[in-house]
C-alpha positions as CSV (number, residue, x, y, z in Angstrom):
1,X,58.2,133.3,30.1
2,X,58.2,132.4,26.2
3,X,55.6,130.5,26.3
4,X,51.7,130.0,25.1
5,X,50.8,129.9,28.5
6,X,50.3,133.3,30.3
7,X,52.7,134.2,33.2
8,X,50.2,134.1,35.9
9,X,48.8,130.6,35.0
10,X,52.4,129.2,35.1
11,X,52.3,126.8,38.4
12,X,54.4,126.7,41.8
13,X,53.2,124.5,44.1
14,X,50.6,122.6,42.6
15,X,49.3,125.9,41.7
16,X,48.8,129.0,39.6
17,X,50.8,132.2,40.7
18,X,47.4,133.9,40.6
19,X,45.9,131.0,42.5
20,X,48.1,131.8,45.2
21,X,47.5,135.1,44.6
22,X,43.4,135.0,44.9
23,X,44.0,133.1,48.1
24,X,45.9,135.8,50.2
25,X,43.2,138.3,48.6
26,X,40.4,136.1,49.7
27,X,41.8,135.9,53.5
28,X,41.6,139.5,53.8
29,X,37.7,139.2,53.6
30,X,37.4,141.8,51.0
31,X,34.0,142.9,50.1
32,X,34.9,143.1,46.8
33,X,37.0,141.4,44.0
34,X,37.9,143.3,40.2
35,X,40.4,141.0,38.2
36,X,41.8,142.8,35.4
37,X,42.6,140.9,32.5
38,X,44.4,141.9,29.0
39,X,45.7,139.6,26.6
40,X,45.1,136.1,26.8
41,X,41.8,136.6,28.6
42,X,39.9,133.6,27.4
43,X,42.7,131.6,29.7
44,X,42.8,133.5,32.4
45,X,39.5,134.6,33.0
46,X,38.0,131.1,33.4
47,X,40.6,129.9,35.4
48,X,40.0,133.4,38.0
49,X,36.8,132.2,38.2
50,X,38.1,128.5,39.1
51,X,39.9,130.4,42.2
52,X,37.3,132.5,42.9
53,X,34.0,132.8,41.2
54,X,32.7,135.6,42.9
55,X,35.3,138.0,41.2
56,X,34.6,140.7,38.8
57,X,36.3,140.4,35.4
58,X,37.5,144.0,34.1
59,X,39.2,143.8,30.4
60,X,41.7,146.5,29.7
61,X,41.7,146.4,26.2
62,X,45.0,148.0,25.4
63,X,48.0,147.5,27.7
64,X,48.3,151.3,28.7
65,X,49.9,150.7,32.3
66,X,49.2,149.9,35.6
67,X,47.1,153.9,36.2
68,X,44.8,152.5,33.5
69,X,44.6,148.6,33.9
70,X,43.4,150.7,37.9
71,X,41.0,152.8,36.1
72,X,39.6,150.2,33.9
73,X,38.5,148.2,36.6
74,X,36.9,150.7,38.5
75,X,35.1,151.4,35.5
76,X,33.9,148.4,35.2
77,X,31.6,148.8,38.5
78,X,31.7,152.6,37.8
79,X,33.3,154.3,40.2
80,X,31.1,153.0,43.2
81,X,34.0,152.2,45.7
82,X,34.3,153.3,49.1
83,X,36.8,152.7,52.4
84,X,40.5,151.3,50.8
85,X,41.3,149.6,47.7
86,X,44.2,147.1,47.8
87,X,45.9,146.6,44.3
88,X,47.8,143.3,43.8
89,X,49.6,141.7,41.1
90,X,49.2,138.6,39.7
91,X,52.4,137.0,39.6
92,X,53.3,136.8,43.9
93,X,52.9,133.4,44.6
94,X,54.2,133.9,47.8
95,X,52.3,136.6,49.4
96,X,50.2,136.2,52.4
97,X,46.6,137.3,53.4
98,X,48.2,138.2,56.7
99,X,50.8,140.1,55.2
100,X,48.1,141.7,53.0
101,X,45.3,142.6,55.6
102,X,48.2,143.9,58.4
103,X,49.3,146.5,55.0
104,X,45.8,147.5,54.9
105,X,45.0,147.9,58.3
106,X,48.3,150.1,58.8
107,X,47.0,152.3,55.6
108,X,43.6,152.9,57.2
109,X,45.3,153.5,60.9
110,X,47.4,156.3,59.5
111,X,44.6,157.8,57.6
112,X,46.7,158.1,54.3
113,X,45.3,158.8,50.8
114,X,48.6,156.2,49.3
115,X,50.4,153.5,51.2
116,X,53.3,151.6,49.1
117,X,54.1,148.1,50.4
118,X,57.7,148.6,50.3
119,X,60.8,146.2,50.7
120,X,65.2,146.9,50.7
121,X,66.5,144.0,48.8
122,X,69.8,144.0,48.0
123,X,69.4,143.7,44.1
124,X,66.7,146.9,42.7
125,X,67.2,145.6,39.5
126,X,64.0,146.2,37.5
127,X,62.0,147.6,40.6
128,X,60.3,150.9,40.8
129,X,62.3,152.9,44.1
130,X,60.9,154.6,46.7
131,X,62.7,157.9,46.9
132,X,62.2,159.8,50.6
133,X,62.9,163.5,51.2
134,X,65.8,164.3,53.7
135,X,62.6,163.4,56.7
136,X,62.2,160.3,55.4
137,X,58.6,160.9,53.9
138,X,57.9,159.3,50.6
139,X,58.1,162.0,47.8
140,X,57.8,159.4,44.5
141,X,58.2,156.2,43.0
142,X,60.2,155.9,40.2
143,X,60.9,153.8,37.7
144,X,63.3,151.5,36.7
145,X,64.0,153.3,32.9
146,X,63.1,156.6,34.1
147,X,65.4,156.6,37.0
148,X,69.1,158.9,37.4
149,X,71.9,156.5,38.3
150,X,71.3,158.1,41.8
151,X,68.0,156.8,42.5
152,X,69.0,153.3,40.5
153,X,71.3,153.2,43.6
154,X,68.3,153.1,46.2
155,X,67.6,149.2,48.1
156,X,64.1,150.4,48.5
157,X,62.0,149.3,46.2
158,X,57.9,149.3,45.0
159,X,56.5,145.6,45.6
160,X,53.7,146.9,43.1
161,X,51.1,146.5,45.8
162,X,49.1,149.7,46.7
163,X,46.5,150.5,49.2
164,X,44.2,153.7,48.4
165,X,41.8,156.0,50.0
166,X,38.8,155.2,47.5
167,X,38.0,158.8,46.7
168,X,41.3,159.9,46.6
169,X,42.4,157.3,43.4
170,X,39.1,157.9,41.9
171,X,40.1,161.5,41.6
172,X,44.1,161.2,41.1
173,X,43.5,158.3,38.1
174,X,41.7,161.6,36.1
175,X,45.1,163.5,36.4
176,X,47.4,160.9,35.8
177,X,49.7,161.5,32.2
178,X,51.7,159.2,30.2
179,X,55.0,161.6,29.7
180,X,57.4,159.0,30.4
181,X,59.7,156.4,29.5
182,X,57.0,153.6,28.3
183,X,54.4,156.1,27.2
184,X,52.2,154.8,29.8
185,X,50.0,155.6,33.0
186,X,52.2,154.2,36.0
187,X,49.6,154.0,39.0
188,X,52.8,155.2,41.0
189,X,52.3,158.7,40.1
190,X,49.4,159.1,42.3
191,X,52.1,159.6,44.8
192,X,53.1,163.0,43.5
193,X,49.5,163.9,42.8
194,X,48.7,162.9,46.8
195,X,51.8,165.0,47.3
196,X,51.6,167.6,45.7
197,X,47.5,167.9,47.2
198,X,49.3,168.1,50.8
199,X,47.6,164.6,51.6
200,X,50.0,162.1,53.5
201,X,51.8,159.0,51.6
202,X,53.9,156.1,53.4
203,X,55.2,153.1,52.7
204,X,54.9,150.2,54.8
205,X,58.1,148.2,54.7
206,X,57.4,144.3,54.7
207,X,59.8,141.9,56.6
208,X,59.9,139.4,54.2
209,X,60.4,140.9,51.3
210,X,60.6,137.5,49.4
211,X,56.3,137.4,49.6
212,X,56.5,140.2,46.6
213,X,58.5,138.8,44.2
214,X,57.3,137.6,40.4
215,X,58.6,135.5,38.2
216,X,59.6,136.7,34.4
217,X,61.1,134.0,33.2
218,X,61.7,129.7,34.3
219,X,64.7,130.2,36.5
220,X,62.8,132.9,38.7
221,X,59.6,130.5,38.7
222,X,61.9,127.6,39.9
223,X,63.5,129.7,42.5
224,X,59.7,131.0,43.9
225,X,59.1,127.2,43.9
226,X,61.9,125.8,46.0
227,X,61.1,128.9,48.5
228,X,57.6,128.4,48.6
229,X,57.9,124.5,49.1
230,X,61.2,125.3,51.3
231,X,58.3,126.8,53.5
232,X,55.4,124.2,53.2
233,X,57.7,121.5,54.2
234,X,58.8,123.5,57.4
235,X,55.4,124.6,58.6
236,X,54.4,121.1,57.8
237,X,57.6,119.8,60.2
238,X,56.4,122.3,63.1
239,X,52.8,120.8,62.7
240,X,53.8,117.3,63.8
241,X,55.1,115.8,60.3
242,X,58.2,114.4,60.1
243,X,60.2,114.6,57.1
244,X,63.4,113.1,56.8
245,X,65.1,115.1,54.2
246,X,63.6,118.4,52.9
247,X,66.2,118.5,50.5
248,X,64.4,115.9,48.3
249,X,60.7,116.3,49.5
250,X,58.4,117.9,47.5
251,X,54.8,119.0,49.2
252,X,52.5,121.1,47.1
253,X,50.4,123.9,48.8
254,X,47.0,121.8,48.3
255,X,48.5,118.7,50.6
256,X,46.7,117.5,53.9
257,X,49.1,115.8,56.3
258,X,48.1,114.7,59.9
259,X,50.3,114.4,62.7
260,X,52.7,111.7,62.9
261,X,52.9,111.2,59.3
262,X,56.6,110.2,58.0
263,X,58.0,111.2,54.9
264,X,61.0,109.5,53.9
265,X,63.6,110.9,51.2
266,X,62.6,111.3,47.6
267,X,58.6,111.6,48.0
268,X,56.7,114.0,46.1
269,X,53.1,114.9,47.6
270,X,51.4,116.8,44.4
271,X,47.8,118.6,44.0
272,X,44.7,117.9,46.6
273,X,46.5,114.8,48.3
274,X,45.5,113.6,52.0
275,X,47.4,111.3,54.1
276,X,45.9,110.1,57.4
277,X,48.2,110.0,60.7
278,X,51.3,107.6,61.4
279,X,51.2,106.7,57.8
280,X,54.6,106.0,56.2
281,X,55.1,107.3,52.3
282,X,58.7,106.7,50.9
283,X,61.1,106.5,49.6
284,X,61.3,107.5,46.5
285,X,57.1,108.0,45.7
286,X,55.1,110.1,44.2
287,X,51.4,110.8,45.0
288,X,49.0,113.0,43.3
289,X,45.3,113.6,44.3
290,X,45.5,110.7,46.3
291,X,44.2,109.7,49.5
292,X,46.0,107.7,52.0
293,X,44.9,105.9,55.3
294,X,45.7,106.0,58.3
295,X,49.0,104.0,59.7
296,X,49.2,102.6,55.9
297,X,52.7,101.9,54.3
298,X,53.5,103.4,50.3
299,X,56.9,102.4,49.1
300,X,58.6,103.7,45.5
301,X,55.3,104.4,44.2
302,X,53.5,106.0,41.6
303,X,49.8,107.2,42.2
304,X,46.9,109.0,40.8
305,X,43.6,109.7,41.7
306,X,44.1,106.6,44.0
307,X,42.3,105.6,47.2
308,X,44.8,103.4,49.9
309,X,42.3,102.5,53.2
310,X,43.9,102.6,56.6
311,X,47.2,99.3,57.4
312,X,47.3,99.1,53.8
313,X,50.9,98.0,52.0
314,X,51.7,99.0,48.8
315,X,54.9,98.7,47.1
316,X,57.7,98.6,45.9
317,X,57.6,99.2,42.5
318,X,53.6,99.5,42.4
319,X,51.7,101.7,39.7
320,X,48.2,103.2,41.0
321,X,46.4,104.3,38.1
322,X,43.2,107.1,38.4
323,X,40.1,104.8,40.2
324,X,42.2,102.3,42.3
325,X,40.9,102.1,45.8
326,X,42.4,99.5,48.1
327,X,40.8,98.6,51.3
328,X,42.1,98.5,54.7
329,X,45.0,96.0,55.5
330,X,45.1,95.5,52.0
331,X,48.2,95.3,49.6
332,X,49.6,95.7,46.3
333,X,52.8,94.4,46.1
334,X,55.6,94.8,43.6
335,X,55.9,95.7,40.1
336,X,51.8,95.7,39.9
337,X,49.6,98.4,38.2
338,X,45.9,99.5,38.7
339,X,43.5,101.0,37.3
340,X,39.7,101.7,37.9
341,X,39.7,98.6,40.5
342,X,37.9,97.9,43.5
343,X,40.1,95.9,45.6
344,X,38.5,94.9,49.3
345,X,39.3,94.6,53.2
346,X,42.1,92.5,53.5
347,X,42.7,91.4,49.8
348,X,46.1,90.7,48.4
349,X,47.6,91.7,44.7
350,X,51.1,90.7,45.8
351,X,53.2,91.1,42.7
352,X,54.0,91.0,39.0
353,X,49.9,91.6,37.7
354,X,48.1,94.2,35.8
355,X,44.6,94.7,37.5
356,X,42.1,97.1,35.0
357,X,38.7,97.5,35.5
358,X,37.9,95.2,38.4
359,X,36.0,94.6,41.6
360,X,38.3,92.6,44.4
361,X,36.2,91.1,47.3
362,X,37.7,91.0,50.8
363,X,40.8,88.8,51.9
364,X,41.4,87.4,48.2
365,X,44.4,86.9,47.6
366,X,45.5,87.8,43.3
367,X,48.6,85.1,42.2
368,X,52.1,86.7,40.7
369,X,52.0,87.0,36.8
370,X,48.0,87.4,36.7
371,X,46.6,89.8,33.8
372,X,43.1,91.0,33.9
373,X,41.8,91.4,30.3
374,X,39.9,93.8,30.2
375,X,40.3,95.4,26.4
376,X,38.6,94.0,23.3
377,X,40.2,95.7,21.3
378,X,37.5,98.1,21.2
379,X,35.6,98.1,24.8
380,X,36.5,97.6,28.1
381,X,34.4,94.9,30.3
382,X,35.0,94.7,34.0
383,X,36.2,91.2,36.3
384,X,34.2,90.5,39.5
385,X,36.1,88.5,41.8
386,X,34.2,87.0,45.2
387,X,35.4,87.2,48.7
388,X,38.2,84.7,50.1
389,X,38.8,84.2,46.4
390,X,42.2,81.9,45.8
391,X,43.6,82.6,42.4
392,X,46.9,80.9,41.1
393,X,50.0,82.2,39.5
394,X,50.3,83.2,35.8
395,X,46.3,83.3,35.1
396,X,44.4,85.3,32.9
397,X,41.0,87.0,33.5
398,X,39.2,87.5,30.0
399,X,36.6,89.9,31.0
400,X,33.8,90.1,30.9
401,X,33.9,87.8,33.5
402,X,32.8,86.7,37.5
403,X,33.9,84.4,40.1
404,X,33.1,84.0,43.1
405,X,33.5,83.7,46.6
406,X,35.8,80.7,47.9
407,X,37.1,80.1,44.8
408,X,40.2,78.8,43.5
409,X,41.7,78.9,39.9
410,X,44.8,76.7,38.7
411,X,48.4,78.1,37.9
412,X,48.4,78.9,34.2
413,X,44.8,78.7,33.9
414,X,42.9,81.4,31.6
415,X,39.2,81.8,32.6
416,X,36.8,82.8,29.8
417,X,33.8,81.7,31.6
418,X,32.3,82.2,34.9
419,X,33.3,80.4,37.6
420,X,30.6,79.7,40.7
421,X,31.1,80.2,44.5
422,X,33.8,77.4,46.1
423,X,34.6,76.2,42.7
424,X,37.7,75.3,40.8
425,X,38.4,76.4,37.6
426,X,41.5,75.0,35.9
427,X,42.0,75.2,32.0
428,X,46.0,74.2,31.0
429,X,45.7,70.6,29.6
430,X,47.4,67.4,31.2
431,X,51.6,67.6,31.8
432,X,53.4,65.5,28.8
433,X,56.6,64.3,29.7
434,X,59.3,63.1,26.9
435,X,61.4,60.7,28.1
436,X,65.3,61.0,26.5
437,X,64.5,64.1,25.4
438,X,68.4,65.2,25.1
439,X,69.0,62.1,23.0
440,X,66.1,62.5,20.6
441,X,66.3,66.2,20.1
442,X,70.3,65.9,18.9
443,X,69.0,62.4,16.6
444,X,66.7,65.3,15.0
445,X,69.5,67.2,14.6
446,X,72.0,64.9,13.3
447,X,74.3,65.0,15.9
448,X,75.8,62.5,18.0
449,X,73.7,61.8,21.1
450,X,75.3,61.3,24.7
451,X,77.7,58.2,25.5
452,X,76.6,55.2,27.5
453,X,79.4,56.1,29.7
């Protein structure tokens, strides 16, 4: 991946190829869980835990192959494993627990001491093949660099995901050697070893053959996450959601949508993000860890950690900062941007205003060009404004400050001081007019003023 980050913490979908990973795992109900990490362990390990925190953590020390990255973590709980052991890898964001628990409920049916879940792809490129005897019975899995041109030639390949009889792999992982290409202990060998013992080996061959890919580098990442969002937006579709172009919808695997929702084009839907039914988001938004209400409107938006109550309007042009919450049949309008405010039932913030650190009462209504002050330069201090609160254009809050319910303030007027219930607080001084004003300024200037004609 050539980057700092290890491979299975990269993200599609809102998140973590492992994350996806630990979530087909977990919906095979397995009784237990062994992570085995290597290098980069401090990142990984936590973030396993994050997924799943019941997991055991095995460390394999030294990368020695798949056989021993197997053996150390049955190690780690030494030995004491009974019924079938599933191995995954880390880096299938796209597999399935259904996939997963049908593979191991196939393994256990035919009583075999090694099932391989298998898949023909039309490319074998850097994938183990499954090489069958003239009956079709699995004989081996070879590798890519220890492979004849012959076998390189073979569609069916390893997915890397193994199902064992316990007792079998606790006794195979002793005999398994490292003459090969890499100098390492391929888990694949147990194959021969089951062979060679007379026990019976299969491979169950997986439909869609796309749940077992990986991603080694950025372009293979980006084509997991078209496919796996591709998908999210489809099942979302069939559920009652409609989406008016896929194309340019983007809906990570962590979203909640309710029927009747529309998406319009050019909306991206990002982390833990729930929108309520017959609400309308688009064009052109984007929403992360947001909630949205029911039957509310979001237009060429931009939100974080925002909270938008049920008829609410916002948009176009809006900017929902971490903390807004706007109440039901509330609105804020264009080119505005919140953060950390409390904005009630019914209240307005129609345009052109930055409101930070506030509390909003219900149906006030916030004039165009208004500022809430809220930095001294070294704090920030919060504006409480009342309910049915009138406030005029171009003001300026200078918090810390209140006002309150049924007030009004003046167009242009700055407020440094609290203003009472039903009050008006107005602070730009009396209007000067300059009569001749033409005339005088070009006297000033030397120049010759306007003829009497």
């Amino acid at each position: 991946m050539k980057s700092k980050t290890m491979k299975v913490l990269h993200e599609v979908g809102g998140r973590s190829m492992i994350g996806h990973v630990l979530t087909a795992v977990r919906a095979m109900e397995p009784t237990q869980v062994i992570a085995v990490i290597g290098t980069q362990r401090e990142q990984v390990g936590p973030h396993i835990h994050e997924h799943m925190p019941e997991a055991i953590l095995a460390v394999q020390e030294t990368q020695d192959g798949t056989g021993h990255a197997v053996r150390v973590a049955l190690e780690s709980i030494e030995g004491r494993v009974e019924g079938t052991v599933v191995v995954v890898t880390g880096d299938t964001p796209l597999l399935q627990g259904d996939s997963l628990r049908a593979f191991a409920e196939e393994h256990e049916a035919a009583e075999r001491a090694v099932s391989i879940l298998s898949g023909v792809v039309p490319d074998p490129h850097g994938y183990g093949r499954i090489v069958r005897n003239k009956e079709g019975d699995v004989e081996a899995i070879v590798e890519e660099k220890d492979a004849t041109p012959l076998q390189r030639d073979i569609g069916e390949i390893n997915s890397g995901i193994l199902a064992f009889d316990a007792a079998f792999l606790n006794e195979a992982l002793t005999k398994i050697g490292n003459d090969n290409a890499n100098g390492e202990f391929y888990l694949t060998d147990t194959v021969g070893i089951a062979r060679d013992s007379g026990l019976t080996v299969g491979a169950y061959a997986i439909d869609d053959v796309s749940q077992t890919e990986g991603a080694n580098d950025r372009a293979q990442l980006a084509a997991l996450g078209r496919e796996l969002n591709r998908r999210i937006v489809t099942q979302w579709m069939k559920d009652g959601v409609t989406v008016m172009d896929p194309e340019t919808t983007w809906i990570d695997a962590d979203v909640v949508l309710n029927p009747d929702v529309t998406i319009l084009p050019g909306v991206q839907l990002l982390g833990a993000t729930v929108i309520a039914e017959d609400a309308v988001v688009g064009p052109d938004s984007t929403l992360k860890d947001c909630e949205v209400g029911r039957a509310a409107r979001v237009v060429r938006t931009h939100g974080e950690l925002a909270v938008i109550g049920d008829e609410a309007n916002v948009g176009p042009f809006s900017y929902l900062r971490p903390g807004t919450n706007l109440g039901a049949r509330g609105k804020i309008g264009a080119f505005v941007e919140t953060k950390n405010a409390q904005i009630g039932n019914g209240s307005k913030v129609p345009h052109l205003t930055y409101v930070g650190d506030a509390e909003i009462g219900e149906d006030s209504n916030i004039g165009a060009g208004t500022i809430f002050a809220n930095y001294d330069g070294t704090n920030k201090h919060r504006t409480k404004i009342g309910n049915r609160t009138k406030t005029g254009a171009n003001n300026t809050f200078v918090a810390p400050i209140e006002i309150g319910d049924d007030a009004s303030t003046g167009g242009g007027t700055t407020v440094r001081r609290d203003v009472p219930d039903g009050s008006l607080a107005v602070s730009a001084g009396p209007q000067r007019i300059l009569e001749r004003w033409n005339e005088r300024r070009a006297a000033i200037r030397g120049e010759q003023g306007p003829s009497e004609d």
